[in-house]
N, C-alpha and C positions, 0 to 999 in steps of 0.2 A: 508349512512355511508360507508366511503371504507373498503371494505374487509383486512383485515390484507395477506401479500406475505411473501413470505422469500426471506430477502435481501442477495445481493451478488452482488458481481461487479469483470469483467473481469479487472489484474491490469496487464494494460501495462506500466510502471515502466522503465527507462534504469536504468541499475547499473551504470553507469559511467559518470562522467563530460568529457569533454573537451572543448575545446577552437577551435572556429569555424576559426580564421585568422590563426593558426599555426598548428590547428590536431593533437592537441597531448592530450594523457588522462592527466588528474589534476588532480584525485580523484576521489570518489565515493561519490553516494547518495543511502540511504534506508528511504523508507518510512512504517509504522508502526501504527497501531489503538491503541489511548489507551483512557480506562475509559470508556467504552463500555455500554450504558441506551438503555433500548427499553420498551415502554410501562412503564416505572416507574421502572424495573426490572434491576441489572445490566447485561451483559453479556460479554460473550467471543468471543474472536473473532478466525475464524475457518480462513481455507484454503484447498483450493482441487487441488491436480496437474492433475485430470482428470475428469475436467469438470463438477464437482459436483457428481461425483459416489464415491470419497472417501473422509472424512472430517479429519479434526487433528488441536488441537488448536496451535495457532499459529500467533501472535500479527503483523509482517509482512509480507509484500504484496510484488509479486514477479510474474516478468513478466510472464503474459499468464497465470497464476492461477486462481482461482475464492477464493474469500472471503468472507464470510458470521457469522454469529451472533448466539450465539448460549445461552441458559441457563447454569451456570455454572453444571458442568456434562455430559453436552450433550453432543452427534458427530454428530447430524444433526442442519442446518440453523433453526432456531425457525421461524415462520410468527409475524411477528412485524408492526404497524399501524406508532410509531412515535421512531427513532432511533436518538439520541446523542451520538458524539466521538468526542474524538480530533487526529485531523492527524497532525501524527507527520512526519518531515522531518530532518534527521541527513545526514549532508555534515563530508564528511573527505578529507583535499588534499592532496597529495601525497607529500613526503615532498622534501623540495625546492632543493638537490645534487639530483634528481632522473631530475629532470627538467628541461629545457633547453630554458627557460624564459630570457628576456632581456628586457622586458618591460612589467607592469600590465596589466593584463586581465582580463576584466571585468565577469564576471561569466553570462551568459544569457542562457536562455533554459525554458523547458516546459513540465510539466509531464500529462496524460489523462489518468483520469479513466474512464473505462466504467459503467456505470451503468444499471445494470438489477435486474426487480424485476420475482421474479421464482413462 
């Protein structure tokens, strides 16, 4: 049986869309944990801006942070066997007189979580 860890994942995240044929920002993206299960239990979702030495709850992930899991009340990553969320992705674009579009652009890109178990 595996040992239960405490989850966390490095989120490299960009804040920002753009459009690769013309360089220009479009809008932003945030990405977000929600409805948080581990082991049957629900949980919250934490965030550290230094590297897991300090924890604070906190539903999204923000580049270079670490994210982890926690029981409600807690400030430390809980060690969890089996974890269920949903990730959520919110797009906003920037609205169209800021823009300087002449033709549709298709939205293409790519976000990478890192995942590490602690």
């Amino acid at each position: 049986m595996a040992r239960p860890r405490s989850a966390s994942c490095t989120c490299n995240t960009s804040a920002w869309l753009y459009a690769r044929t013309i360089r220009e920002r479009l809008g932003s993206v945030s990405l977000s944990v929600r409805g948080s299960v581990g082991d049957a239990q629900p949980l919250q979702t934490l965030i550290s801006p230094d590297k897991g030495e300090n924890w604070t709850p906190d539903p999204y992930m923000y580049p270079g942070q670490y994210l982890g899991f926690a029981r409600a009340g807690e400030t430390l990553p809980a060690p969890i066997r089996q974890l269920v969320a949903s990730l959520r992705v919110d797009t906003s674009i920037s609205p169209a007189n800021t823009l300087t579009l002449n033709e549709r652009v298709p939205l293409d890109g790519s976000i990478t979580l890192d995942l590490r178990y602690l």
